[in-house]
C-alpha positions as CSV (number, residue, x, y, z in Angstrom):
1,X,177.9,-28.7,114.4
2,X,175.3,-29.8,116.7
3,X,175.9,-33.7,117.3
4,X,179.4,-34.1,117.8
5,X,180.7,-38.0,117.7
6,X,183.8,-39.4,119.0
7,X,185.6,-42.3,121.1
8,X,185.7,-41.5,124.6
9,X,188.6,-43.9,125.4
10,X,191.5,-44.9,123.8
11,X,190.3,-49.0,123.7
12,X,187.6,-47.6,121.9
13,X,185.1,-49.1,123.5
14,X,182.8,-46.2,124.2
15,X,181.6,-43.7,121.8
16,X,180.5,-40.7,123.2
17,X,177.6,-38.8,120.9
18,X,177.1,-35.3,122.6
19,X,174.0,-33.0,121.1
20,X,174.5,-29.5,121.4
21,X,171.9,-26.8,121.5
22,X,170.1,-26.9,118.6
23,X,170.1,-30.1,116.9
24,X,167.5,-31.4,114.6
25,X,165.9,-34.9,113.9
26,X,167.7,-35.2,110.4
27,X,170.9,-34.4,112.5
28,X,170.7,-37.3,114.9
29,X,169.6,-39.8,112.1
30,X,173.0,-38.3,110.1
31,X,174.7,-39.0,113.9
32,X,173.2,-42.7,114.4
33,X,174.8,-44.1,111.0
34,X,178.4,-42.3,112.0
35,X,178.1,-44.2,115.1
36,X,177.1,-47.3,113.8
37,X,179.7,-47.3,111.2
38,X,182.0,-46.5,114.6
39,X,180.3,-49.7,115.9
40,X,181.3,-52.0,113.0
41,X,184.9,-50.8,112.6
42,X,186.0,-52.8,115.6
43,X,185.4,-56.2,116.8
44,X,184.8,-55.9,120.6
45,X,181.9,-54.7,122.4
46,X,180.8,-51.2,122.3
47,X,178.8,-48.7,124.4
48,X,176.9,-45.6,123.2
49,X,177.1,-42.6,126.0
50,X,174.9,-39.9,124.5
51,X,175.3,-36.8,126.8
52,X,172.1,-34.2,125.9
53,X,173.3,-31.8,129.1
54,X,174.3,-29.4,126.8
55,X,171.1,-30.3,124.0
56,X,168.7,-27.7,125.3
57,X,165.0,-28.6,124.5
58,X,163.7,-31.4,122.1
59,X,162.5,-31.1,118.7
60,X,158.6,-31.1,118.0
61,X,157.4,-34.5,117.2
62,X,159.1,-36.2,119.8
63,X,156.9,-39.4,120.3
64,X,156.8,-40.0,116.0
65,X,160.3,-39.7,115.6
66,X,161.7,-40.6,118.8
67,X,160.4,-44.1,118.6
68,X,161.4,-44.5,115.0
69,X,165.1,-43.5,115.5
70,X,165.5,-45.4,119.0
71,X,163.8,-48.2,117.3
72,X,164.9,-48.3,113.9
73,X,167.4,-51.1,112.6
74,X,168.7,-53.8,114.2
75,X,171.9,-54.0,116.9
76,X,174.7,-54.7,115.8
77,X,176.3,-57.8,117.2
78,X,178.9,-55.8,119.2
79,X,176.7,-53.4,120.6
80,X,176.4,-52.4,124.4
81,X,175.0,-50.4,126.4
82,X,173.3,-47.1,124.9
83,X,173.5,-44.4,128.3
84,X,171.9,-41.1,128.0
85,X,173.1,-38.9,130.2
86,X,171.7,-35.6,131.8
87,X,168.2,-36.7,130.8
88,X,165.7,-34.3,133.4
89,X,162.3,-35.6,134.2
90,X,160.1,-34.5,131.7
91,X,162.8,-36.8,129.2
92,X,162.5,-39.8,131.3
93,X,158.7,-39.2,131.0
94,X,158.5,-39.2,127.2
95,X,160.5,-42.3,127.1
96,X,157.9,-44.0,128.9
97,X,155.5,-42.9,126.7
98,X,157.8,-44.4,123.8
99,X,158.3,-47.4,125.9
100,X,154.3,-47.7,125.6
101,X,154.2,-47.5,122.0
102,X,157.2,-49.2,120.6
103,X,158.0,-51.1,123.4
104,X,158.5,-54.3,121.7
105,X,161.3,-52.9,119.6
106,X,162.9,-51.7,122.4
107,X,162.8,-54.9,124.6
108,X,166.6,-55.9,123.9
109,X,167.5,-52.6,123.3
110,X,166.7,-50.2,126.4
111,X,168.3,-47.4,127.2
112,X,169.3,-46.3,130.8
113,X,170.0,-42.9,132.2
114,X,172.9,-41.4,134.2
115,X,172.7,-37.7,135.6
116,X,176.8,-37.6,134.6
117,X,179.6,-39.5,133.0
118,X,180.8,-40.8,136.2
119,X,177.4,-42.4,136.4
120,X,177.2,-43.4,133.3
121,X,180.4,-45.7,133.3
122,X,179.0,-47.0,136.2
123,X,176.3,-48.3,134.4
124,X,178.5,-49.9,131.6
125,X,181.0,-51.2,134.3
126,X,178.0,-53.4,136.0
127,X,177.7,-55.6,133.2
């Protein structure tokens, strides 16, 4: 398996959603509705770490389907923060570029960057 989901505390408020060498597109849409259904089991807020340390390279056609999937629905009422960590520069860079396109469906929806969990739930802990 290449996406693996699960809680990453025992208050489930954090999911972590780790992608492994060799993922696909069609993987991480599969991954976004386990994660939302996650989401929706509990009534307190949740936060979406997605670790791609261990992802290896994207998948072609990042800017069509990148902006689609981070874009795509609406947040659920319970939602946090969504934290990708291990995100180099050339990731940070195509984000931008998605930020220029679909920008305005991203607006109350951004998602930050950490270079490690420690980092990461430093970022959900500043709320």
């Amino acid at each position: 398996m290449s996406i693996i989901i699960q809680w990453d505390n025992p208050e489930q408020t954090v999911i972590h959603l780790e992608l492994k060498r060799g993922w696909t597109w069609e993987e991480l849409q599969d991954a976004i509705h386990e994660v939302d259904k996650l989401i929706i089991s509990v009534d307190h807020t949740v936060h979406i770490l997605i670790d791609i340390r261990k992802a290896g390279g994207i998948p072609g056609d990042f800017m069509s389907m990148a902006g689609d999937i981070f874009a795509s629905g609406d947040a659920r009422s319970n939602e946090g923060k969504r934290v990708v960590i291990g995100a180099g520069t050339l990731i940070r860079f195509a984000y931008s570029g998605v930020l220029a396109v679909y920008g305005h469906k991203l607006a109350n929806r951004p998602f930050l960057f950490a270079s490690d969990r420690d980092e990461a739930y430093e970022l959900i802990d500043g709320e």
